[in-house]
N, C-alpha and C positions, 0 to 999 in steps of 0.2 A: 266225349260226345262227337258224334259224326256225322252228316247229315248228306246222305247219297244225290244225285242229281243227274241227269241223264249228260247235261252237258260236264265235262271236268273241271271245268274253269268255275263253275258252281257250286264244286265242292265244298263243306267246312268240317273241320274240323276245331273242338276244342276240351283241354285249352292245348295251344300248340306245345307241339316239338321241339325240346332246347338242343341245341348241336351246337359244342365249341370245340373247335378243333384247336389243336396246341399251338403257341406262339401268337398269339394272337394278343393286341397292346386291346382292345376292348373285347369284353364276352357279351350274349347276348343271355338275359335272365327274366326277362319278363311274357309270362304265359298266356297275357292278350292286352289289348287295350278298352279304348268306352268302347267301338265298334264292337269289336268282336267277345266281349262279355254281352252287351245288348243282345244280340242276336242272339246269343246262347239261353242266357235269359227266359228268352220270347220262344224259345223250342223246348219242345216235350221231349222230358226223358224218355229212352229208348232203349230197349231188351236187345242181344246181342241177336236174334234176327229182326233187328230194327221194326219193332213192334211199340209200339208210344204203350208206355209204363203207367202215363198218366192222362186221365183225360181234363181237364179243368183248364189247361192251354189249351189244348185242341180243340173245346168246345168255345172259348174264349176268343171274342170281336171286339177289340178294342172300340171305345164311341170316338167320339169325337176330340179334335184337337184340343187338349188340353186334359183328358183323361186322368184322373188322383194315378189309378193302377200303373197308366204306364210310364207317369213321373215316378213312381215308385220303383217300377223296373231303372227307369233309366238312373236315379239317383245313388242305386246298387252299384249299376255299371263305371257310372263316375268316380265313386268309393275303393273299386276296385283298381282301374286306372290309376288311380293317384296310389295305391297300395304296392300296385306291380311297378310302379316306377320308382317310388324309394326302393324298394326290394332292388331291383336292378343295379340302381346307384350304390345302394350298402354293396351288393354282390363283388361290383365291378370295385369298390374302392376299399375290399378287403384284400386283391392280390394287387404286390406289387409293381407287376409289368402294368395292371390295368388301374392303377390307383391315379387319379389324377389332383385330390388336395394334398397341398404339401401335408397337413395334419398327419391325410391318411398313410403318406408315404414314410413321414419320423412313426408311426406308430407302429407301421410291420418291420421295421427295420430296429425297433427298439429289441422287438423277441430275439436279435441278431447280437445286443450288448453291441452295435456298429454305433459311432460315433460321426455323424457327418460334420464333413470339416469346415470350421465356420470361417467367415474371412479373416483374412490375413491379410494386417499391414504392407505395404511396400518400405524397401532398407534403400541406403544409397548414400555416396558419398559428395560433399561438397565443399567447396573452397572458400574459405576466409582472407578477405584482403583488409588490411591496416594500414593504418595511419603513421604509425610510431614506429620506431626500433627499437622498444624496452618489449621483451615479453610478457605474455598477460595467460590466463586461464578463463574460459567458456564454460559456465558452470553446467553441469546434467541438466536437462530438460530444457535447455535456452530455444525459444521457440523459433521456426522460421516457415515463413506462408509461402501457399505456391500463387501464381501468377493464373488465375481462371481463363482459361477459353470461354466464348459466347455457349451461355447456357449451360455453364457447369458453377463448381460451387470451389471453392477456395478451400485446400486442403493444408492442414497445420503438421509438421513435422517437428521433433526432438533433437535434441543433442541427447545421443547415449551415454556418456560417460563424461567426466571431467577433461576437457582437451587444455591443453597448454599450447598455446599459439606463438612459436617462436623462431620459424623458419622466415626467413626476408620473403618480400612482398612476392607479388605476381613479378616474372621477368618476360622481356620479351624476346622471340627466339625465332629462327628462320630454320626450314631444312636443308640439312646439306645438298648444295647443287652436284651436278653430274662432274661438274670440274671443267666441261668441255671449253676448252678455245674457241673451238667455232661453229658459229651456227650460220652453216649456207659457206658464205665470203665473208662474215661479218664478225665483228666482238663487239665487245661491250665493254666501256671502261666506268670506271666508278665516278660517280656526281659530273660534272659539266666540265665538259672540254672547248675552250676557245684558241687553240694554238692548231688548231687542223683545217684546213682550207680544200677544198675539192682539187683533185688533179693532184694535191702534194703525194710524191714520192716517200715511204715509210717503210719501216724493215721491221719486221716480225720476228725478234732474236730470242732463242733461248739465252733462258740468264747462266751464267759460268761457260759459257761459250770461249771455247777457245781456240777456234779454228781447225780443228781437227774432225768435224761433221757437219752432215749440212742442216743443221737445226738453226737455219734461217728462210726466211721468204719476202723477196721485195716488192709491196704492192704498193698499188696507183689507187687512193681513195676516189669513191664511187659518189659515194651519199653518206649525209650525216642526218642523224635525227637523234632528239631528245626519247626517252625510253624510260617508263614509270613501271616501280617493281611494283609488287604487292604491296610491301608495307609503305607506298606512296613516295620512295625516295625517284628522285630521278637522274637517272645515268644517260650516258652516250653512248648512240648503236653509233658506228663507223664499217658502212662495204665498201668493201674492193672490188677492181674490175676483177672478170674472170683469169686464170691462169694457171696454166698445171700446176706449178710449184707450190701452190698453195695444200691439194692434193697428199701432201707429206705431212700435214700438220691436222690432219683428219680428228685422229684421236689424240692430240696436242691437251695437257692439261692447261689450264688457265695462271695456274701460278708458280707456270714452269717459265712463262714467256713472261715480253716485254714488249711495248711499242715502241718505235723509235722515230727522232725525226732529227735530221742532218741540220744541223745550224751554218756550217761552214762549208765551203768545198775549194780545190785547188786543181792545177794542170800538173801535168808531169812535165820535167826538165826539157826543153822546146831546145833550148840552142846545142849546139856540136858537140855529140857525144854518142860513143860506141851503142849506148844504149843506155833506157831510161828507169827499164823491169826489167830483173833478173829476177833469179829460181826463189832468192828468200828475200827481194830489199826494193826499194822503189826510190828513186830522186823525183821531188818535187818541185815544180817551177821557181819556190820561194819560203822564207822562213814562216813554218806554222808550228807556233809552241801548243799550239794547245791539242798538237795529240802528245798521247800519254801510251803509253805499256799498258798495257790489256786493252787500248779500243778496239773498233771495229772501223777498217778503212773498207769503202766499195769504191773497188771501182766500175766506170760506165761506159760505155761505148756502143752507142744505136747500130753502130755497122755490123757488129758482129753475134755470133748465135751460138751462146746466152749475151747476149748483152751486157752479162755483167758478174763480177766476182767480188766475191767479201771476204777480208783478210782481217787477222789480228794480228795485234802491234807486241810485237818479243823485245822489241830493244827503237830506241829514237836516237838520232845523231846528227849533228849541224855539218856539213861541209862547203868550202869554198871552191867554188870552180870559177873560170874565166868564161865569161860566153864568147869571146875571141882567140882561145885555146889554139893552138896550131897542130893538138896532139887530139883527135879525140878519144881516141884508146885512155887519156888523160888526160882529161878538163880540168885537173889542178893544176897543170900546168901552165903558165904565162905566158902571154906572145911576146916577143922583141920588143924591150919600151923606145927603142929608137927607131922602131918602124911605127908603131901604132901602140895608142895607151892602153895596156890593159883593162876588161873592161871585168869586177870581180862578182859574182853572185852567192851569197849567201842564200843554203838553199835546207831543206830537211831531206833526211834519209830514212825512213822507219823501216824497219827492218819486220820479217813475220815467217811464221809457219810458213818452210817448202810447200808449195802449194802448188807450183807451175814447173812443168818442164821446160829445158830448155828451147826447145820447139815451139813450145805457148807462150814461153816468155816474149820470142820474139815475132811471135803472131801479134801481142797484144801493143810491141814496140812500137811495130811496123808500120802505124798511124797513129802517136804517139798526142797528136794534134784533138784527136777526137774522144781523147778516155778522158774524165774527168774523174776524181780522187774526192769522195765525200767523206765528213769525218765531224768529229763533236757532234753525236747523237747522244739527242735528251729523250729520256720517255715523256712521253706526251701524256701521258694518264696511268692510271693501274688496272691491268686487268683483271675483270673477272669475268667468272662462269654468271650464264645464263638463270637467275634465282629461280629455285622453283616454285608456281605457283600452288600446288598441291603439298599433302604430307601423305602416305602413304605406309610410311611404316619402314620404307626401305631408300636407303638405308637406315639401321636402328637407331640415331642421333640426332643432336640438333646444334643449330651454332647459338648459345645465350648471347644476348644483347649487349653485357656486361659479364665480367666475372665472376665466381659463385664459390661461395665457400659453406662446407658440409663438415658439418661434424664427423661424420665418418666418413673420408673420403671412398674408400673402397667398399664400403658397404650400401649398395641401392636403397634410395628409398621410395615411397611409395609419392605419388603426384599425380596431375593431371593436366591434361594437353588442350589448349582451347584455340580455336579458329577466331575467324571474325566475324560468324555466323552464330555463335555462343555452342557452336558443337564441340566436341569432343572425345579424348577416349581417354583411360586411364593407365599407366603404368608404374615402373620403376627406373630411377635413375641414378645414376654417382658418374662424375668427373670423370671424363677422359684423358690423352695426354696434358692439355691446356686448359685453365680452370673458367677458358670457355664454350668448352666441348662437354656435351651432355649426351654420353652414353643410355640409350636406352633396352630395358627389357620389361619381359609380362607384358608386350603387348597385346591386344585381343586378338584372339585368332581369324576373326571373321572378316574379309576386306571393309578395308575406311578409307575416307580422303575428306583431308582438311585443307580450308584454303588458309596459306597463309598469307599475313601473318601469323605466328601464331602466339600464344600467354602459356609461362608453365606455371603453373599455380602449387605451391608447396603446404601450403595450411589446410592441411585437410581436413572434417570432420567427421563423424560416423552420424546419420540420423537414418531415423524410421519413424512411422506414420502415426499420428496417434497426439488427441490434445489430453494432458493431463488433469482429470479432478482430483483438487488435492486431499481433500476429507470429504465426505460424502457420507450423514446419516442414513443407514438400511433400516432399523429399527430396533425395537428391543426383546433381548433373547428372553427365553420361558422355559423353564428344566421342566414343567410339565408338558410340552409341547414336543415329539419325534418328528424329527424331520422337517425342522422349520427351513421354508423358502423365504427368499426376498427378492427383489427385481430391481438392478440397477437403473436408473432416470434415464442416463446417457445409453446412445447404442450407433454403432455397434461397437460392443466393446472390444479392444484391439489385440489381436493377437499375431504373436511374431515368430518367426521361425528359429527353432530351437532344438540342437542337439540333446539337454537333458531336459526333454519334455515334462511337466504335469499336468499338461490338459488333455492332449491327446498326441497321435501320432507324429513324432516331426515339430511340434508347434506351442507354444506358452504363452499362457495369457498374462495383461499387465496387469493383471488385478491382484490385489492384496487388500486382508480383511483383519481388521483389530477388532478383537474382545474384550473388552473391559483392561484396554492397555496392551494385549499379549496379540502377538501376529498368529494368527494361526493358518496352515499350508493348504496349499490346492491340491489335487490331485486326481487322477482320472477317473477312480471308482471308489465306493465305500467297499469292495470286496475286500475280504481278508483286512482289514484294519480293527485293532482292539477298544472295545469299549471308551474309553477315554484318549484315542485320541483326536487332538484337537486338529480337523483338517474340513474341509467342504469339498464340493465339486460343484459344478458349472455348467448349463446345458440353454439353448438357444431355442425360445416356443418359435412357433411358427410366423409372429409377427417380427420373428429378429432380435428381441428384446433378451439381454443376460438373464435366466434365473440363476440364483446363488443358493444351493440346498447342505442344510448340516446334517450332522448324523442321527440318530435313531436313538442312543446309547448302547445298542448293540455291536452296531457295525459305527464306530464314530461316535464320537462325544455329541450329547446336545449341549443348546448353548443356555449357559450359565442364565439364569433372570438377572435384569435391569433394565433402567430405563436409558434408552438411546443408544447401547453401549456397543451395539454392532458398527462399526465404520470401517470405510473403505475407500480404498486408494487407488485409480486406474486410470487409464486412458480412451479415448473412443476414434473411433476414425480407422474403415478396412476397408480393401478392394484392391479389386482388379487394374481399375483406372489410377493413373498417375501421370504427376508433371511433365512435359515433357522436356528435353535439354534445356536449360537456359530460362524454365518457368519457377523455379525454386531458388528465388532469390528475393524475395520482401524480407525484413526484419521486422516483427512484431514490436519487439519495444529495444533503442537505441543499447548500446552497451559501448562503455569505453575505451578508445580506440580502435573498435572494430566500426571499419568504412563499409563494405559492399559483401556479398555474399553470390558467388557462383557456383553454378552446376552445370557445369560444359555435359556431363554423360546422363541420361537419365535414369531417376533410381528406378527400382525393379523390384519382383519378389511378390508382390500382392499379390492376393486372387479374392475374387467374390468367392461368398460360400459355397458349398458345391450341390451342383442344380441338382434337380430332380432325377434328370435320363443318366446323368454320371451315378447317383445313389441305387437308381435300379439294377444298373449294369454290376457298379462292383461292391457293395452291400453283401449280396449271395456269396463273393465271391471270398471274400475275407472273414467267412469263419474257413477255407477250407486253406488258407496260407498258413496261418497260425502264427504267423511272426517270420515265414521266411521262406524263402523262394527257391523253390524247386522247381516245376514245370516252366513253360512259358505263360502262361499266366496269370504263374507268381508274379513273373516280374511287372506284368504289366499293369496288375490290379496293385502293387507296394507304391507303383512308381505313381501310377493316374492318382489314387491320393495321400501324395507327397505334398505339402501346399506351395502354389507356384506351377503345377504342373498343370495344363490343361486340358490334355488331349497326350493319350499313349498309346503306342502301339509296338509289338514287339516278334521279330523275325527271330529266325536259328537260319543262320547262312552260312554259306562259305565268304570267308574276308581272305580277299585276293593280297594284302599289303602284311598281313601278317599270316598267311597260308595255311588256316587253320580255322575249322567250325566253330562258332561263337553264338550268345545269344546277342544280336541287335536289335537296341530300344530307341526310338524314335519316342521324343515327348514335346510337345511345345508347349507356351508356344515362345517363349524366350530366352536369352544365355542362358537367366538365373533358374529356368526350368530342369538346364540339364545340372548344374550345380544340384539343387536339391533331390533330382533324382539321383545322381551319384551316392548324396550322402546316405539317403534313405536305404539303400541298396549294400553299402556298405556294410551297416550290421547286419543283414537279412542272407543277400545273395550267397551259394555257394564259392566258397574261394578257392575251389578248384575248376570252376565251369569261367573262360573269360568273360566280360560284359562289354560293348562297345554302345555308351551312352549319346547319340547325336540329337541333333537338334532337326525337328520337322520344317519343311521347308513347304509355304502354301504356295499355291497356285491359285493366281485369281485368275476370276472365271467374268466375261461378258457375255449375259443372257440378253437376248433380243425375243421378244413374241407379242403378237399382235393377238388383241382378246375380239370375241364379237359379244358387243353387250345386249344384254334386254332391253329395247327403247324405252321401256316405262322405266330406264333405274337411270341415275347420275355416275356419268361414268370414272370419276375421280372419284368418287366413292369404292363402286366397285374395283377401279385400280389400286385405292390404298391397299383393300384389303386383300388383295391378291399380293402384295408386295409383303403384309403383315404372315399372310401366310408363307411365302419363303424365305424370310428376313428374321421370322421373330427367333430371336435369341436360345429362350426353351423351346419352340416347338417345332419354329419354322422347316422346309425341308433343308436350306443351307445356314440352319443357324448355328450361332458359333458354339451353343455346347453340345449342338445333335453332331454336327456333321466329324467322322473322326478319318484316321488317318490311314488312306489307303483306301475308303471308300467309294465303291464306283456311285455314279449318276446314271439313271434310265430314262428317258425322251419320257417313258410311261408315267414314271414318278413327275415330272415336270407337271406334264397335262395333266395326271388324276388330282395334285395340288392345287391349280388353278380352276380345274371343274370343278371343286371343291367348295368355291367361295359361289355364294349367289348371286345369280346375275351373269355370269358368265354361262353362254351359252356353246362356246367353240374357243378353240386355240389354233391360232395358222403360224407360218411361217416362223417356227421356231427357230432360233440361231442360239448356238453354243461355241463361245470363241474360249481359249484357255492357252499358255505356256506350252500345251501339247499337240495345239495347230498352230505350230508357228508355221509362214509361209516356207521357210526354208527346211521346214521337216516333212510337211506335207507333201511338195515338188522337190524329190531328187536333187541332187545338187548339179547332174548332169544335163538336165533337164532345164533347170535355169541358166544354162547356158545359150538359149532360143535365146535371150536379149542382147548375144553379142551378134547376134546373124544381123537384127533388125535397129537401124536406128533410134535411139531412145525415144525422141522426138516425134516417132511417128508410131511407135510400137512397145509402150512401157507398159507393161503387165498391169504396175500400178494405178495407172494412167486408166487402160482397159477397164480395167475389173477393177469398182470399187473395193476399199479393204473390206468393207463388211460383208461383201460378199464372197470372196476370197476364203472361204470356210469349207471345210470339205463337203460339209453337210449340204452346202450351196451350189459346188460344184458338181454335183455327180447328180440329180435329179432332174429329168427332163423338161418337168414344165414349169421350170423358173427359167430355161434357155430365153423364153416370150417378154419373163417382166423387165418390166423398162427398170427395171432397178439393177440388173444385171449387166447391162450394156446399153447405157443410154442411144436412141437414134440421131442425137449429134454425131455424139462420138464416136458410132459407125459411118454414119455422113462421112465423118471429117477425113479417118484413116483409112478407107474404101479397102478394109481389112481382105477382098476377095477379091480384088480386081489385078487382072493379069500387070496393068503400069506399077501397081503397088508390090507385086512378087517380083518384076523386073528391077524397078529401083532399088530392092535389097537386096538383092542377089541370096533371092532365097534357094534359087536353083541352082547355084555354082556348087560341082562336085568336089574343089575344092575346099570350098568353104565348110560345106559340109563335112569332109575328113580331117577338117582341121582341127574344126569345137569337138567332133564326136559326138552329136545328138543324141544319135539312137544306131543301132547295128545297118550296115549295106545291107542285111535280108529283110528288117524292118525298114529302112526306108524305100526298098523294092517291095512289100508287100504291100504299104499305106500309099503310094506315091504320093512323096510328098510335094515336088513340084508339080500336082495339079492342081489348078486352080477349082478346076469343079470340087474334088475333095473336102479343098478350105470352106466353099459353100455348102458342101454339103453337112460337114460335121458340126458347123457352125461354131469352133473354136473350144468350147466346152462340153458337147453333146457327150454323151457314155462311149460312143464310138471313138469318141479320139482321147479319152480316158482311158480306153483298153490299149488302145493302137500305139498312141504315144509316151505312156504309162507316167501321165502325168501323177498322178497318187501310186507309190509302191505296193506292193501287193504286199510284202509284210507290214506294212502299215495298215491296210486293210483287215489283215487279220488279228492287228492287235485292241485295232481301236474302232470298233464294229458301229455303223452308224448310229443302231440304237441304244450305244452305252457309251459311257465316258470314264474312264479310267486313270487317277492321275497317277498311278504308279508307286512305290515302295517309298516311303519318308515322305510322301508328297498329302494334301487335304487340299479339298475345293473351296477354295473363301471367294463369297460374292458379297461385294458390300451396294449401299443401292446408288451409289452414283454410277455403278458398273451395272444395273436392271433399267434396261430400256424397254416398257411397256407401249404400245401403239392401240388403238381400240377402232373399232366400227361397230356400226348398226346392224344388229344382228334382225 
């Protein structure tokens, strides 16, 4: 029906025109609404030269308000209305791109024989500490609680298997320091030193020192101070004053040296004699037994440059000389007893490593008065290296607390590392040279840092997610009955990742079912299975709930009649969500001798069921695998549902490290993600095409935009739900099972989301900050060089330009130059950014300077000039003019990442969570 009109816009036609173009997640199926049936209605049919068919309308005047007839019409039209809109909704919720109940989306997916993957447990490992030193065993299924965060719920984990707990306790362990001697001037000696006094003179000796190098250094204590490592012990820093010689002992290990400090000292032989120092031996003023063969003698002497030398003792020996000698060539020699009395000195000789020529010998004679001869040096403490406060990984070891003894010395075993933060990470370990050296390997590839102290925990457990019902009546079987369903009470019921699957893909459920005493198997399909056997399958309604279906007696046994006889054994408890480090450690109910329970790493592997836009996406796609991966993707629909995996994405590159085309699959979102796509992969993928499995890496994103509201609405209303629309999980535009990996953002998509919600009448001042405007990618690296020209103080970029504004998007638009949010009128007040005293006090004009940093080219700085001052006013620092001129944003930067798209690049996804969504609002 058509209905001609002179003006166009008074056109009707009905019933309309349906047009759906391809791709599209909603179609459009309804052929009018009450309006436009009304109206039809109330017109007379019409001959194709629009000639009225009928007259009975046409002669027909409605009376008055309330008229039977034209409630009659209109109650048609409402009929109709509500006809065309189910029709619609059925239309739109029989394809799967447009289906929006879960119902309807298991229902076209079932024509598929696709199995959507229900949740899956999280696995993980944790540590056992005890009381006792007799071993014990942890029976299957010994429960243990995680520790809830605010507004979450308390999750129950298993022991998988029988463990035997018989490794000794938690030990405590420190990572190996760097070794270093010295830090600055300084070392460190172990626990408290009271034998060192400021100004004391001290020698820095390698030990086995023999005088034959100079692996010594004599310094003058500076400062002493107490010094607390991590694990709260407290040692002694001692500085020295400055001095080259110290310089030689740079890369000095710590437990190559020693401190020393002189207890004794003596003069050299004063009275008449040829000399005091020779090439290899020294006389001393007087008897000192207590050097010995191997000390170390210094001697000193302020006058001369070095000041001083250090000798070791080769041989010691007593001689008597006369200090009234008449010989001195020979001071053993006596003078005349009848002229004058002999006067005899017993004296030391220590003899040492040629060390002085004859020329320096008698340099150092030649004021014999002023050397003085130090000797009996004690170490004053033990040194050591600087403890490190972190663990790192490197090197792969640790020093135990104590000793350790392993049943298999050389063979690693499995452990884990904990901080004093309850973090940690997991490895392998077995004894090094010393059985208190703890060799490590398997450590995780991905960087970590532990403060230590640190705990190595030996008693490990294996658990996974899931509380156990031990018997559980389903009800009673009926051999006249095919295909009897039951519904288990508990949900969700738990399922865990598993190489020899019978539920589905990858994954087994813990469910188990007695028949009248007899277990009977799970398995994926009643396909191909013979009349009698005894097996079920397992399928998830749409509230979540396990149904449990037997066979038919065709395809699968039915179940035997009785009363009560069906029972069932499982667990319940799946998801994505899990404890985090250090929250999985309650004990449900006490057990003997086991004291505490830790989990320094946290466990992993869960996933929620997989959502709806994941089933649309790869549903279609896996009848066309069939079990195994050929294109790309193959891979990437095997891998996205592998359970654990939550987002895939999959390239054919060139890899630069193995110089060779390959397929690369990006999956996250965690280790255990790429774990199980490995494994999934394994039986599938071609084993002649490489795989290179990584891990997706997000990128969070800080969204800024200001809404204008409708004054008649409450604007924290309308904010929620603008946040509900980018937030939510299934729908949102950044939600975490929409958004996948590699996906660009549109400024467009922003806006037509939030114009989306009602109430919002505009969107301004949108700001996109992400990992891929960082400042230092944005501005050239040569370009930040402008902050050496300019005192920080008066000229700090940061300082200028708030960070929020510092966005490209922010930078390059002219008329945010005005808002005060971009350069406060203080802080132009203050740094008088264009005033000739402000160009002169930085010598922004020095040619110099400028050839020094390298700004920008001598023909760009002679085409911009940049020392004028008018220039700086006029571009106003950020204008587009001095964006092109000074090329503060790179031109391939511009063309990669184009203002109105956001692109995070190959392995990367955009995660926004909402403490990173700053919405602002006004009165629209």
């Amino acid at each position: 029906m058509t209905e001609q009109s002179i003006c166009p816009c008074e056109g009707f036609t009905h019933p309309q025109v349906i047009f759906n173009p391809p791709g599209r997640s909603a179609i459009a199926y309804r052929i009018g609404d009450y309006t436009s049936f009304r109206r039809a209605l109330l017109l007379p049919l019409k001959d194709n030269n629009n000639n009225a068919i009928e007259t009975e309308l046409t002669n027909w005047f409605p009376g008055a308000e309330g008229d039977l007839a034209v409630q009659m019409v209109e109650w048609w039209a409402y009929l109709a209305d509500i006809l065309t809109f189910y029709n619609d909704r059925i239309a739109n919720e029989s394809y799967l791109r447009t289906a929006v109940l879960p119902e309807s989306v298991q229902r076209s997916i079932r024509l598929l024989g696709y199995r959507p993957r229900p949740g899956i447990g999280a696995r993980g490992i944790v540590a056992a500490l005890v009381n006792t030193t007799k071993s014990f065993t942890l029976p299957q299924g010994y429960q243990i609680q995680s520790k809830p965060k605010p507004g979450q719920q308390p999750q129950i984990f298993e022991l998988d298997v029988d463990t035997p707990v018989q490794f000794p306790d938690a030990i405590a362990a420190e990572p190996l320091s760097a070794e270093q001697l010295l830090t600055g001037n300084s070392v460190l000696l172990k626990g408290s030193v009271n034998t060192v006094k400021l100004d004391d003179r001290l020698l820095l000796l390698e030990k086995g020192w023999n005088g034959t190098s100079d692996g010594y250094v004599l310094v003058t204590v500076e400062n002493i101070q107490p010094e607390k490592e991590p694990s709260g012990k407290t040692n002694t820093r001692i500085s020295f004053a400055s001095t080259p010689d110290i310089d030689r002992l740079k890369t000095a290990k710590a437990d190559r040296y020693q401190l020393l400090k002189s207890n004794q000292s003596a003069h050299l032989y004063l009275y008449k004699t040829s000399h005091a120092i020779d090439t290899d031996h020294l006389h001393l003023e007087s008897i000192q037994r207590d050097i010995k063969v191997g000390d170390p003698l210094l001697l000193e002497n302020p006058d001369r440059t070095p000041n001083h030398q250090l000798i070791n003792v080769t041989q010691y020996t007593e001689f008597l000389w006369y200090a009234n000698t008449p010989n001195a060539n020979d001071p053993s020699q006596p003078p005349d007893a009848n002229r004058e009395p002999p006067v005899p000195i017993l004296h030391s000789r220590p003899y040492f490593r040629p060390l002085f020529s004859s020329t320096l010998a008698a340099e150092w004679d030649g004021d014999r008065s002023r050397v003085l001869v130090r000797f009996n040096w004690q170490e004053v403490g033990q040194l050591i290296a600087k403890p490190e406060k972190t663990f790192d990984g490197t090197p792969p070891a640790l020093k135990l607390a104590k000793s350790l003894e392993l049943p298999a010395a050389n063979s690693p075993i499995p452990l884990l590392i904990e901080d004093t933060k309850s973090q940690g990470v997991s490895a392998k370990g077995a004894l090094g040279t010393t059985s208190d050296l703890l060799n490590l390997s398997a450590l995780p590839p991905s960087p970590f840092s532990l403060n230590s102290p640190l705990s190595v925990l030996f008693n490990l457990l294996s658990v996974s997610r899931g509380q156990t019902v031990p018997s559980e009546i389903l009800g009673s079987g009926d051999a006249s009955l095919a295909g009897q369903e039951f519904g288990l009470k508990k949900s969700p019921l738990t399922y865990l990742l598993s190489g020899d699957s019978t539920s589905g893909g990858n994954y087994k459920s813990t469910l188990r079912i007695w028949v009248n005493d007899i277990e009977w198997q799970e398995v994926p399909s009643f396909y191909g299975q013979p009349p009698n056997a005894s097996v079920f399958v397992t399928r998830e309604d749409e509230n979540g709930q396990t149904r449990v279906q037997f066979g038919d007696g065709f395809n699968g046994a039915r179940l035997p009649s009785g009363i009560n006889n069906v029972v069932a054994r499982y667990r319940y408890g799946s998801g994505k969500e899990a404890p985090d480090a250090g929250a999985l450690s309650v004990i449900v109910k006490p057990y003997p001798n086991l004291k505490a329970i830790r989990n320094p790493v946290p466990v992993g592997g869960g996933a929620d069921p997989e959502p709806p836009e994941q089933i649309r996406r790869y549903a279609p796609r896996s009848i066309l695998t069939f079990g195994r991966a050929v294109s790309g993707d193959d891979y990437e629909t095997i891998a996205a549902q592998t359970p654990g995996v939550a987002r895939a994405k999959v390239y054919w590159t060139w890899d630069a490290a193995q110089q060779r085309s390959l397929v690369k699959l990006y999956v996250g979102d965690d280790d255990s993600a790429v774990s199980a796509a490995k494994i999934a992969l394994a039986g599938t993928a071609d084993p002649n095409r490489p795989v290179a499995v990584q891990l997706v890496q997000p990128l969070p994103v800080q969204l800024t935009l200001t809404l204008q509201i409708e004054a008649t609405r409450i604007p924290e209303t309308v904010m929620a739900a603008v946040k509900e629309a980018l937030l939510n999980p299934d729908t949102g535009l950044f939600g975490t099972n929409v958004m996948q990996i590699g996906q660009a953002i549109y400024q467009s998509q922003i806006y037509a989301t939030c114009m989306q919600v009602p109430g919002v009448l505009a969107v301004h001042r949108l700001g996109f900050r992400s990992g891929a405007f960082n400042l230092l990618k944005v501005i050239p690296l040569e370009t930040l060089n402008l902050l050496k020209l300019v005192p920080p103080e008066t000229f700090n970029i940061i300082k200028l330009i708030p960070l929020e504004t510092i966005d490209l998007l922010k930078l390059v638009p002219p008329e945010t130059i005005e808002k005060p949010k971009l350069v406060s009128p203080e802080l132009l007040e203050k740094v008088k950014l264009v005033s000739p005293e402000l160009i002169e006090k930085v010598k922004l004009v020095s040619p110099e300077l400028i050839e020094k940093v390298k700004l920008v080219s001598p023909e760009l700085i002679e085409k911009v000039k940049l020392v004028s001052p008018e220039l700086l006013d006029r571009v106003k620092l950020i204008s587009p003019e001095i964006i092109e001129k000074f090329k503060l944003i790179s031109a391939e930067l511009l063309k990669v990442v184009p203002h109105y798209r956001y692109d995070p690049g190959e392995g990367r996804f955009y995660q926004l969570s909402a403490t990173d969504l700053e919405l602002h609002w006004e009165v629209g």
